[in-house]
C-alpha positions in Angstrom: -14.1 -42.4 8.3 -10.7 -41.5 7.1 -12.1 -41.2 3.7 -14.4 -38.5 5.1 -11.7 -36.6 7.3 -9.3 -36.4 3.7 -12.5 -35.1 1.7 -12.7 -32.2 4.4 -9.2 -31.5 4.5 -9.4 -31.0 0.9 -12.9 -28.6 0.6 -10.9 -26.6 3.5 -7.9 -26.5 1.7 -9.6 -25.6 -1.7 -11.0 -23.2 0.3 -8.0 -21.3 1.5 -6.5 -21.6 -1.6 -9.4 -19.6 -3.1 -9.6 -17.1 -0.9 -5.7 -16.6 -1.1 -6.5 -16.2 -4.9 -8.8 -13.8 -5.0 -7.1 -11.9 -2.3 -4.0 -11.0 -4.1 -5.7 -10.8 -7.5 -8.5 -8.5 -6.0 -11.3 -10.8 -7.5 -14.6 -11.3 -6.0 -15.9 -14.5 -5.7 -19.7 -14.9 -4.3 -19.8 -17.1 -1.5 -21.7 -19.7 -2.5 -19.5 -20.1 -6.0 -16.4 -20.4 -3.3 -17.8 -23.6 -1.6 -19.5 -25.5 -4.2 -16.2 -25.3 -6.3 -14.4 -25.9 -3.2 -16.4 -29.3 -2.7 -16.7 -30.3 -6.6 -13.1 -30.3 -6.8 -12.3 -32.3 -3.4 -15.2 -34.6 -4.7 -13.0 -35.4 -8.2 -9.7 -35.3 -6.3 -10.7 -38.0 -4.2 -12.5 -40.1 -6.0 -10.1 -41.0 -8.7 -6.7 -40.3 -6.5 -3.9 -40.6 -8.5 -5.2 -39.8 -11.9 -3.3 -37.4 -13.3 -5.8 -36.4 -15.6 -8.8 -35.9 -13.2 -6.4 -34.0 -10.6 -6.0 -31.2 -13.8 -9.8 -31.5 -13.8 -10.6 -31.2 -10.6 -8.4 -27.7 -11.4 -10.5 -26.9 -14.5 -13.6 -27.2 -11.6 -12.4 -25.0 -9.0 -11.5 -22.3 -10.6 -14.0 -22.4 -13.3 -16.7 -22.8 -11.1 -15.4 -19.8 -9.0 -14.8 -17.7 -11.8 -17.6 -18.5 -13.8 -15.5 -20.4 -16.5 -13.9 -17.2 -17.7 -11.0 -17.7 -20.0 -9.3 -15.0 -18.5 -9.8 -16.5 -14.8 -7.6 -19.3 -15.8 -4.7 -17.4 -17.3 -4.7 -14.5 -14.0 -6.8 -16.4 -10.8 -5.6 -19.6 -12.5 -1.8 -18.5 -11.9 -2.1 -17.2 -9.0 -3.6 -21.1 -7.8 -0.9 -22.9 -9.5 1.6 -20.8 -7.1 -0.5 -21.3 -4.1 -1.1 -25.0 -4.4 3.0 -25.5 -4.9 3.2 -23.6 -1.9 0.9 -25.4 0.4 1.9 -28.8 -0.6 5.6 -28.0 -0.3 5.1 -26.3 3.0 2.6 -29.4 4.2 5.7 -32.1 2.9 8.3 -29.7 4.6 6.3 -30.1 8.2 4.1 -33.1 8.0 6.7 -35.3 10.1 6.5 -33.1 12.8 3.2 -32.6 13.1 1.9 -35.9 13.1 -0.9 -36.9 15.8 -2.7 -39.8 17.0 -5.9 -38.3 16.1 -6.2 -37.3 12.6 -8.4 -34.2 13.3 -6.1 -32.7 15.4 -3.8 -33.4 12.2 -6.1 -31.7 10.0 -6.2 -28.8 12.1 -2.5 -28.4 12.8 -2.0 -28.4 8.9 -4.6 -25.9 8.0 -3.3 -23.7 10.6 -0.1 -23.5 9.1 -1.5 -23.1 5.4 -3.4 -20.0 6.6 -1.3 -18.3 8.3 1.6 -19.1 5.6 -1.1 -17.5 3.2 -2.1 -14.2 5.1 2.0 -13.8 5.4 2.5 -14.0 1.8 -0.3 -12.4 0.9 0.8 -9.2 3.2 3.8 -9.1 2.0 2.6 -9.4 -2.1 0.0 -6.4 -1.1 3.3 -4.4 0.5 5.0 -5.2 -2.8 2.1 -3.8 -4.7 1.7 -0.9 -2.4 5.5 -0.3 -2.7 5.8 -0.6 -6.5 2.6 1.9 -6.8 4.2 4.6 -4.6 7.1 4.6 -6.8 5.3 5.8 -9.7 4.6 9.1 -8.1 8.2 9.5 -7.2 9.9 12.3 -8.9 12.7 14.9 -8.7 11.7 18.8 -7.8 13.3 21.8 -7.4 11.5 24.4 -5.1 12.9 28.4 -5.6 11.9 29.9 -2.6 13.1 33.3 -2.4 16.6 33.3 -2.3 17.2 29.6 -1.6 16.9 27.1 -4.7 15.9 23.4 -3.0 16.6 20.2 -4.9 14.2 17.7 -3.3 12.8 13.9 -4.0 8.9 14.1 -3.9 6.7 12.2 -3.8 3.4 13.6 -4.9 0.3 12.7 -2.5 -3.3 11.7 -3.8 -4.7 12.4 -0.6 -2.9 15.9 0.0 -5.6 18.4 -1.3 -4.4 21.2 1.1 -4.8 24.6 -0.4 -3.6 28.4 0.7 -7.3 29.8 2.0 -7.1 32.8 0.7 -5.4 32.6 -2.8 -6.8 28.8 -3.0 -3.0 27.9 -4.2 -2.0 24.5 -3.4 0.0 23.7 -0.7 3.1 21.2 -0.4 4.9 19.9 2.6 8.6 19.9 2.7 10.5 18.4 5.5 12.9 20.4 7.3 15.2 18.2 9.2 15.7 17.0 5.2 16.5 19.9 3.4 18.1 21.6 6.5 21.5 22.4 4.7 20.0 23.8 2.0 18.9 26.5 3.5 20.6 29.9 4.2 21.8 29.7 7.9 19.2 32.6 8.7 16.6 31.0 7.3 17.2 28.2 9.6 17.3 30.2 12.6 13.9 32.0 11.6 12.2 28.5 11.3 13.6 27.3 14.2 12.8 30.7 16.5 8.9 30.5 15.2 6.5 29.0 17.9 3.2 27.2 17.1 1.7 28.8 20.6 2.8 32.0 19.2 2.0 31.5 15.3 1.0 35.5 14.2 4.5 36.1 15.1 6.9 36.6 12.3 9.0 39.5 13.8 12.2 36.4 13.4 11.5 36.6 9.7 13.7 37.9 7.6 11.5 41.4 5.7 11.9 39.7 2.0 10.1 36.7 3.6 7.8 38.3 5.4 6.0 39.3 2.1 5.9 35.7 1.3 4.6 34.2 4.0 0.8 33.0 4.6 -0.7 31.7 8.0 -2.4 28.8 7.2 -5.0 26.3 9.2 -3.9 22.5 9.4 -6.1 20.0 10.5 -3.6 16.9 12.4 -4.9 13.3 12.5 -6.1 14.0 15.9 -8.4 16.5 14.7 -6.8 19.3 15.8 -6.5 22.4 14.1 -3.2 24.3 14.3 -1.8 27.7 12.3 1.5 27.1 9.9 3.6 29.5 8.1 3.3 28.9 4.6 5.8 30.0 2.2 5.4 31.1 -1.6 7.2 29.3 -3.7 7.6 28.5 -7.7 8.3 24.6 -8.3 9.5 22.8 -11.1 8.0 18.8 -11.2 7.9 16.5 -14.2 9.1 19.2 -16.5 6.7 21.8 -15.5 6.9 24.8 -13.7 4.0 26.1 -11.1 4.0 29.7 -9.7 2.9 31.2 -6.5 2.5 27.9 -4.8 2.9 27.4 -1.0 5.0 25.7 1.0 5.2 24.4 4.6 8.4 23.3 6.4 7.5 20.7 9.2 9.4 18.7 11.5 7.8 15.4 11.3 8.6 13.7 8.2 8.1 9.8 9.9 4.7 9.6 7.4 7.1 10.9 4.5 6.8 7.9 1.6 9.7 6.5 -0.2 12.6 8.6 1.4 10.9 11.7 -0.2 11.7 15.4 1.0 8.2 16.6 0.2 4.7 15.7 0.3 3.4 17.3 -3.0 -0.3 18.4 -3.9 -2.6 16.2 -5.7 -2.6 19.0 -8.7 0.6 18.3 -9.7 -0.8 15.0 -11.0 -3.3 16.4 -12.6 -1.1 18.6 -14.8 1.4 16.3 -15.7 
């Protein structure tokens, strides 16, 4: 019977270790594939314990027969197992005094318990890495001329943000104002601060060369709700290029702001880059 309970700790462990895999390298791997590797390699492991050869076979078996024996699988998945497997066994020799129980199931248990939840911790953290290292790439310098005020600001320019001026169908950028603040001309400041959402048609607190700038523009929040912004025309220079007569909106809440940037900038710089 213990024979039995160590070939089960195994197939669950292969498990795991597969579904680690193929969760930070973003591989699929059918069901079916997952399991009978999983068990062909526990199968091999156990039967010829010790063998230092048929342990790197047993290897060769679960990820070839979850990767459908591609060379490439055992280069990237296969890396990705070797890691995993150093993990889990030096995590399992780390603990295994302390978790020792008079019934061997309850063993089992304990010790795949802490191999998963080891796993979905690293693999969070590799995903945030990931995400992290991909925001950076669209992390640039800017500078904004906006009538009399020239802003030097860190951007970071948004996929997602597709937000154009209705009328003119010029894109619009987001610029936070608590960030760029003391860049502004002191009655500039005062304007932006005077404006009211409940009162957004009125611009009287606007200096008359801004006034001929400014656009009202409909936002749409996360909760769906639609609310009027001042919009500001604006040329910017991004990655060596310069855009005219785009638009501009100061806001107060840069909490969702990525990477320390200033401003959230349109998907169409991208593009033209």
């Amino acid at each position: 019977m213990f024979a039995e309970w160590i070939f089960l700790f195994n197939v669950l462990l292969n498990v795991v270790l597969l579904r680690f895999t193929q969760a930070v390298t973003n591989k699929s791997i059918p069901t079916w594939r997952m399991i009978l590797s999983a068990i062909c390699s526990a199968l091999i492991a156990i039967i010829f314990y010790g063998n230092v050869v048929m342990t790197f076979l047993s290897f060769i078996v679960l990820i070839g027969l979850a990767f459908s024996f591609q060379w490439r699988s055992f280069i990237q998945q296969g890396s990705w197992l070797v890691i995993a497997t150093f993990l889990a066994g030096g995590l399992l020799t780390a603990v295994q005094s302390y978790l020792w129980s008079d019934s061997f199931l309850v063993y089992i248990l304990l010790c795949s318990c802490i191999v998963c939840i080891s796993f979905i911790l690293v693999k969070k953290g590799w995903l945030l890495k990931i995400q992290r290292a991909i925001q950076n790439q669209y992390v640039t310098h800017c500078e904004i001329q906006l009538s009399n005020d020239t802003l030097q600001l860190l951007a970071y320019i948004d996929t997602g943000n597709e937000c154009i001026e209705p009328l003119s169908q010029s894109p619009v950028h987001f610029i936070s104002y608590k960030a760029v603040k003391n860049q502004l001309q002191t009655e500039f400041q005062e304007s932006l601060l005077q404006w009211s959402e409940h009162e957004p048609l009125t611009l009287e607190m606007f200096p008359k060369e801004l006034k001929k700038i400014i656009r009202i523009i409909p936002l749409t929040t996360v909760q769906q709700r639609t609310t009027l912004v001042p919009a500001f025309r604006a040329n910017i220079r991004i990655n060596e290029q310069t855009f005219s007569n785009h638009y501009v909106v100061f806001t107060k809440n840069d909490a969702l702001f990525p990477q320390n940037a200033q401003m959230i900038a349109h998907v169409i710089v991208l593009i033209n880059s």
